[in-house]
N, C-alpha and C positions, 0 to 999 in steps of 0.2 A: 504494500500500500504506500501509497505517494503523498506525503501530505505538503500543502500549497500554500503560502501567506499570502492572500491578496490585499497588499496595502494601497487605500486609493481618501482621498476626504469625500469626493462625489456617491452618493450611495448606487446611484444607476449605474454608476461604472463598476461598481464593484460587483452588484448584482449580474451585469452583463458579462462579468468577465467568469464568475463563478459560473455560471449556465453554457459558456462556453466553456469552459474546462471540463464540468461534469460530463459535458456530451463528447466528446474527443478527446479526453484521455483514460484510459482503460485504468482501473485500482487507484482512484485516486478520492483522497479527501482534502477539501478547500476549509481555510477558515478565513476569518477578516479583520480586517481592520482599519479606523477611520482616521487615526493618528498616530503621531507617531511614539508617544505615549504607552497607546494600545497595542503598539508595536511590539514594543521591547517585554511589554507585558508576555503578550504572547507566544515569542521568541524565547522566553525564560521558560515557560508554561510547561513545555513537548515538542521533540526534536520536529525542526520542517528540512523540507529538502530542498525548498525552493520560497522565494521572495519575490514576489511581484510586486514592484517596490515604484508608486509616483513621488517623486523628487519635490515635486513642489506643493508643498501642502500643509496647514495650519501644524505648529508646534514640532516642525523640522527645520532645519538649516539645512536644503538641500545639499547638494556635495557633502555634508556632516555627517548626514544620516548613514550614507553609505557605509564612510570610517567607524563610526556605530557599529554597526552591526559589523561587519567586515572582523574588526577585534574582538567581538565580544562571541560572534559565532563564526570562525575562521573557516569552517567548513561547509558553509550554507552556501546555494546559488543565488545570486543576485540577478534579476531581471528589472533593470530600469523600463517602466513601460508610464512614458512621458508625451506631452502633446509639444514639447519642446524641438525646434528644429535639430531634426537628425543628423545630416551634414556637419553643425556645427558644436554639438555636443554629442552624438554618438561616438567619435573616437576621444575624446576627452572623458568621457564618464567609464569607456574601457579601460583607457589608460588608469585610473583613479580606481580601481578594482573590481567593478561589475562583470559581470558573465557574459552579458549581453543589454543589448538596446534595443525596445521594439517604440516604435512610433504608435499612439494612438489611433491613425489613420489608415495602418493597416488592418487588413482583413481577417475573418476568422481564420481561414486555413495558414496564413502565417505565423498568427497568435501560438495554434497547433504547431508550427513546425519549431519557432522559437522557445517552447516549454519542453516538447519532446529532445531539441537539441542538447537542453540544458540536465536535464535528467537524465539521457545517456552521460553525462561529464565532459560536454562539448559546451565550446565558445558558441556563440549564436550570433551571427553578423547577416544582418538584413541583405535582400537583394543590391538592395541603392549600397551602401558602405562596403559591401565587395566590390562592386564596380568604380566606388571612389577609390577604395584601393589599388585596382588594377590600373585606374586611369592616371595615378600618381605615379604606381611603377613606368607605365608605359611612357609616360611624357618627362618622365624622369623628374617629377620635382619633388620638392622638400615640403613637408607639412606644414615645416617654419617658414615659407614664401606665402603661406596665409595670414592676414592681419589681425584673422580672427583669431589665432592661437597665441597671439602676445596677451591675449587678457586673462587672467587669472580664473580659477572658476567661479570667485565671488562676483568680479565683473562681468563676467559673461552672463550670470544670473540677473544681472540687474540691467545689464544692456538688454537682456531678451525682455524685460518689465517694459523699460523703457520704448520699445521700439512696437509693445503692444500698446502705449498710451495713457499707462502707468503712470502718475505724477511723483516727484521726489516723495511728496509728502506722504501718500499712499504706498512708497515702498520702503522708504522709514520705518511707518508702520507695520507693513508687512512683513518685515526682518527683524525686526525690535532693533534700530541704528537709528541714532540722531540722524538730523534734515540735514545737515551740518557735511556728516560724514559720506552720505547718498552723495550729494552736491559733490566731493571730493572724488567719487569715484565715478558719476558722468563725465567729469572735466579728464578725468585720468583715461575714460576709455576714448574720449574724443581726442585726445593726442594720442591714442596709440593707432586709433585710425582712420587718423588725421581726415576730420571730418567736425564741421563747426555747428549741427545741428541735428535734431532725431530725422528730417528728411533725409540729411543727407547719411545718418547711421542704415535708416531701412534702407535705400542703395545701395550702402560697402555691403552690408549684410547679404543684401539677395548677389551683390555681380561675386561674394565668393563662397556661395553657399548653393 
């Protein structure tokens, strides 16, 4: 028997993703959870074999969470399953210790292929981030030639806020950070690439994503 942490704060999502697993993976049991809290609770509770884990959600520090759990349960799968741009954070949150990345936009049958990958003891790399991979071998370039990878993962977190329409003030809040500090680290991602406004951040973001 397989048991599955699906961590998510939306309840439809987690509801949808438990109905999706029940039906396409053979000996499994799913339980839930809405924070991250409930998380660790759970994770304490009875061995899982797997973490379905959304990064961005009340009472986590995204990229935090991960090292969480990551140290506390060394052995667990980690499956980021986030509606955050994949290109730009699925090899960043691999690198950072996850198993795998799945996009909230894909489909059930890759849901399936990505939980069954991880369960055999296999990496899970979506169609699109094999192909970004192959396309970096083949054209021969460096990951560091992207502007997107000089931002740190805090700044990347708050650049993708930001470029949803996110106010300083709203992601202060949202992070528990003074306005103060927010404010230091828009100005830090706009020189890093080198771009004087959120239009022109959605731009850099889409011409290398």
């Amino acid at each position: 028997m397989h048991n599955i942490l699906v961590v998510d704060d939306q309840e439809v999502v987690r509801y949808g993703t438990t109905l999706i697993l029940q039906k396409t993976i053979e000996n499994v049991q799913v339980s839930e959870a809405g924070n991250f809290d409930d998380t660790l609770k759970m994770l304490s509770s009875k061995p899982f074999d797997l973490v379905i884990l959304d990064i961005d959600m009340p009472g986590g520090n995204n990229h935090q969470m991960l090292d969480v759990i990551r140290l506390r349960h060394p052995d667990i799968k980690i499956l980021i399953f986030s509606s955050y741009d994949e290109q730009i954070y699925g090899w960043r949150y691999l690198e950072a210790g996850a198993d795998g990345f799945l996009s909230k936009k894909m489909g059930i049958e890759e849901i399936k292929n990505a939980v069954k990958s991880l369960l055999r003891n296999e990496k899970y790399l979506s169609p699109l981030l094999k192909q970004t991979l192959l396309n970096n071998i083949s054209n021969k370039k460096s990951i560091t030639s992207n502007p997107l990878d000089r931002l740190s993962n805090r700044e990347s977190n708050i650049m993708q806020l930001l470029i949803k329409g996110t106010s300083v003030a709203e992601i202060a809040q949202q992070l528990s950070l003074q306005i103060s500090t927010v404010s230091t680290y828009k100005k830090r991602i706009c020189e890093k690439l080198q771009v004087s406004n959120i239009v022109e951040m959605i731009d850099k973001v889409q011409l290398y994503s």
